[in-house]
C-alpha positions as CSV (number, residue, x, y, z in Angstrom):
1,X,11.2,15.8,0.1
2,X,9.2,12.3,-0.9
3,X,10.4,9.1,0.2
4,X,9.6,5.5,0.5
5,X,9.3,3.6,3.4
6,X,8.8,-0.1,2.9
7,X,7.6,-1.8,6.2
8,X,7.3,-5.3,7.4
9,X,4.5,-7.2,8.2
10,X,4.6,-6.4,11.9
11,X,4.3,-2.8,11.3
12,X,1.6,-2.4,8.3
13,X,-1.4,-2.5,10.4
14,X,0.3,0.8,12.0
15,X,0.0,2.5,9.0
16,X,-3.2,1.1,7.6
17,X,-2.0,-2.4,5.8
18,X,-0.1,-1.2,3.6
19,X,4.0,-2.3,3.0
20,X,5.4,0.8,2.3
21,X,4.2,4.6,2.5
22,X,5.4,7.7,1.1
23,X,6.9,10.0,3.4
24,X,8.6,13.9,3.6
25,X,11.5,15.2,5.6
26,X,15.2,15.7,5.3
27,X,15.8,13.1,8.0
28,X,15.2,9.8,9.6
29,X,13.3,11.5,12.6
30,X,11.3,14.1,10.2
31,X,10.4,11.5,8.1
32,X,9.3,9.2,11.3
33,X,7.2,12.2,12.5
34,X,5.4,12.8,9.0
35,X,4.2,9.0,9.5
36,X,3.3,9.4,12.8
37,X,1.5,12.9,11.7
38,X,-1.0,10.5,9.4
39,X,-0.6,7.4,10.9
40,X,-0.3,7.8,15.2
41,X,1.0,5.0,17.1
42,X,3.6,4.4,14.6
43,X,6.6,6.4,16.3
44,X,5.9,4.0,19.4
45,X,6.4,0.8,17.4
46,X,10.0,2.0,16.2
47,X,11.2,4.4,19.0
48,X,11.7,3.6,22.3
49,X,10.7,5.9,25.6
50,X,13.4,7.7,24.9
51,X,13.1,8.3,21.5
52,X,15.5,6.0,19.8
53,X,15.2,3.2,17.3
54,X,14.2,0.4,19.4
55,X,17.2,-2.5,19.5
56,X,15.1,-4.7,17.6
57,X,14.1,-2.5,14.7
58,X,16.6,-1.9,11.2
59,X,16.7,0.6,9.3
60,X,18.5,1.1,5.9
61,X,18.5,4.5,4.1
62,X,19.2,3.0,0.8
63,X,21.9,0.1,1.7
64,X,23.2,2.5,4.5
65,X,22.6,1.4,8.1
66,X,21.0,4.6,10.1
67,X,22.2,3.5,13.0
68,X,25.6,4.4,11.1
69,X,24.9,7.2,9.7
70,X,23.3,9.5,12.7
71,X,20.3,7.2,13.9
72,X,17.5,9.5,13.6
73,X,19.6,12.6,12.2
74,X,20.9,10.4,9.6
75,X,20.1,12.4,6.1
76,X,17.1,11.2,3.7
77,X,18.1,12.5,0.7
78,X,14.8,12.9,-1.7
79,X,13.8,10.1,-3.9
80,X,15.9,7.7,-1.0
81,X,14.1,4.6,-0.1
82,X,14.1,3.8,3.0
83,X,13.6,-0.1,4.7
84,X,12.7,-0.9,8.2
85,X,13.0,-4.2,9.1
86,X,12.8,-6.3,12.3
87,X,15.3,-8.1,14.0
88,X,15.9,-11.6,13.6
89,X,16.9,-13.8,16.5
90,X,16.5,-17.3,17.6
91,X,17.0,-20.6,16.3
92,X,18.3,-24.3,16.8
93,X,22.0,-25.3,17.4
């Protein structure tokens, strides 16, 4: 099942510069492990050691929150675009 992953900036050099890739799998984590399968390195940037989605990295599955949704069992249904993005903190007050 083909899917689009758009990346950020931070993460494009993991997967060769580019800002999104095409990916398979029914879910977030098989479609994670097809990147990593082409691209190694990137399950590190996203996952932490104990293979969740790092507290500072977003991820929509369409305009659905995976965190949400089943984290890394959330469902990727085919055609589904997916969007990780980076958390934003900081600033003056």
């Amino acid at each position: 099942m083909a899917v689009t992953v758009r990346l950020p900036g931070a993460l494009r050099d993991a997967v060769g510069g580019d800002n999104k890739v095409t990916a398979d799998g029914r879910t977030l984590g098989e479609v994670f492990a097809d990147i990593e399968r082409r691209h190694p390195g990137f399950r590190e940037r996203v996952l932490d050691e104990e293979g969740r989605l790092r507290t500072y990295v977003n991820v929509y599955i369409g305009e659905t929150d995976a965190r949400t949704s089943g984290g890394l069992d959330a469902p990727v249904p085919q055609g589904s675009e997916v969007m990780v993005i980076p958390a934003m903190a900081g600033g003056v007050r």
